[in-house]
N, C-alpha and C positions, 0 to 999 in steps of 0.2 A: 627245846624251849628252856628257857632259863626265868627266876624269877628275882628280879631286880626288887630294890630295897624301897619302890614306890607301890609295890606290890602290882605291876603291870607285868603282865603273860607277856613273854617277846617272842615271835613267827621266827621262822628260818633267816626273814631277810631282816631282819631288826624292826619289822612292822608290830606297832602294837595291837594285840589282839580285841583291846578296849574298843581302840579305833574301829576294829573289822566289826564287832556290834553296833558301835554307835551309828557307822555307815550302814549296816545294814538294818538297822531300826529306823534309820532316816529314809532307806528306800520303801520299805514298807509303810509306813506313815505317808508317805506322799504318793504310794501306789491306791493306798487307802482314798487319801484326799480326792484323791483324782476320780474315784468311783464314786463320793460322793457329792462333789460337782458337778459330775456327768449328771446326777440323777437329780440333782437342783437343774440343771440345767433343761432337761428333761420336763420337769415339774414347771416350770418358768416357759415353756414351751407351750405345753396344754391350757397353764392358766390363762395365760394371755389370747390362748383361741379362745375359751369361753367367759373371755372378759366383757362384761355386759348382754351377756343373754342370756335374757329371763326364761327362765326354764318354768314351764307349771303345769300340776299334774291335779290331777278332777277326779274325784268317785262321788258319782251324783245319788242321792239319799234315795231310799225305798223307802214303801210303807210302814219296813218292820225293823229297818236302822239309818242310823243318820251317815252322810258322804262327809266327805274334806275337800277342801280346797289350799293347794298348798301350790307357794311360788318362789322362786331361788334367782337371786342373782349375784353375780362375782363384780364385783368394782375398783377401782383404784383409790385409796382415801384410806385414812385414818378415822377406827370405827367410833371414839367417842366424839368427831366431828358429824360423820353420818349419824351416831345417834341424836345428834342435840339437833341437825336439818331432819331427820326425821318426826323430834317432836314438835317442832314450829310448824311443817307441813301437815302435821294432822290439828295440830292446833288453829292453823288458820279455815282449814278445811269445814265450811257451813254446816256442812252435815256429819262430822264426827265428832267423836268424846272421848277423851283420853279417860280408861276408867283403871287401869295400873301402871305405873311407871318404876323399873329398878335401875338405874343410874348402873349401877356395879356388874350387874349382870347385863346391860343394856336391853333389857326387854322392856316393848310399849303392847297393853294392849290399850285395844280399843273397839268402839262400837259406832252402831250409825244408828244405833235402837233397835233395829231388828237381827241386825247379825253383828257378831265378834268378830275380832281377827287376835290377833299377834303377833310381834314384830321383833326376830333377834335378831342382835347386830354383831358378828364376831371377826375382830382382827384374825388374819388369816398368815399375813406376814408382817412386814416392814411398811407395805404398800399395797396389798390388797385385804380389802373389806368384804366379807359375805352377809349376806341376808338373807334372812327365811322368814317368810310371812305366811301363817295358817289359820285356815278357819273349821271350823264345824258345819255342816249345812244339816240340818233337823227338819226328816221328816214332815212336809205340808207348809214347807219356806223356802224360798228362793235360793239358789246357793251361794255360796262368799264371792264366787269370784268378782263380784262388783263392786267388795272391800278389798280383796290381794292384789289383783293385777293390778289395779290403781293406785295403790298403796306403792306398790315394788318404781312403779312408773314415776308417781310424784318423787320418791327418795333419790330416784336416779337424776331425773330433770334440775330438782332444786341443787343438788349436787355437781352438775354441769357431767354426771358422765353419761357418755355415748351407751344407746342400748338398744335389744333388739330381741325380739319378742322368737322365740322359737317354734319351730311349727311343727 
């Protein structure tokens, strides 16, 4: 090897050694790439199976603590679009009452007067929207789920996305 006056390593056959890194940082980089496409792609696989189905999960209250009621669902949309349909849907809704709103953090809660919920709204990517809707159920009162799942249901309908209730 000899070192020329551009300060380039020169190979046996006049190949510059610069070259032999740059190529080989560039297969690396794109063997890289390529593993983390695979796993978007992967990721992009799954979500789109549990794309609108409402997942919800119940521990009904005892004497001596209160249950939850809590309900999930994946959508397609832009979440500060779903949050502003989700606060027109409770807003036009007879029997509820928006009683906090954060715009920034997109959480609604709300009531029906006898039970709360909550409603976060979180961009998940470019194009899917997650939801999580939860309640409290208290000891010698009916549980939420007559606020969540209807809640998750209006967001999705007024939205126009397809959903399905999980069993």
């Amino acid at each position: 090897m000899k070192l020329n006056h551009h300060l380039t390593i020169k190979g046996k056959g006049g190949e510059s050694m610069m070259n032999y890194r740059r190529a080989i940082g560039i297969i690396v980089a794109a063997i890289t790439l390529l593993g983390v496409s695979e796993a978007n792609a992967q990721w992009v696989f799954v979500a789109r199976k549990a794309l609108g189905r409402i997942e919800q999960m119940t521990q009904p209250q005892t004497k001596d603590s209160p249950g939850y009621d809590v309900a999930t669902v994946v959508i397609e949309g832009k979440a500060d679009k779903v949050y502003d349909t989700a606060i027109k849907a409770i807003q036009k809704a007879q029997n509820l009452r928006i009683t906090r709103q954060d715009p920034d953090q997109r959480i609604i809660d709300f009531t029906d007067g006898k039970m709360s919920a909550g409603l976060k709204i979180s961009q998940v990517n470019d194009t899917v929207v997650h939801l999580l809707i939860a309640s409290v159920a208290m000891p010698d009162q009916p549980s939420g789920t007559s606020l969540v799942l209807p809640g998750v249901i209006r967001v999705c309908k007024e939205m126009g996305a397809n959903y399905s209730i999980a069993k």
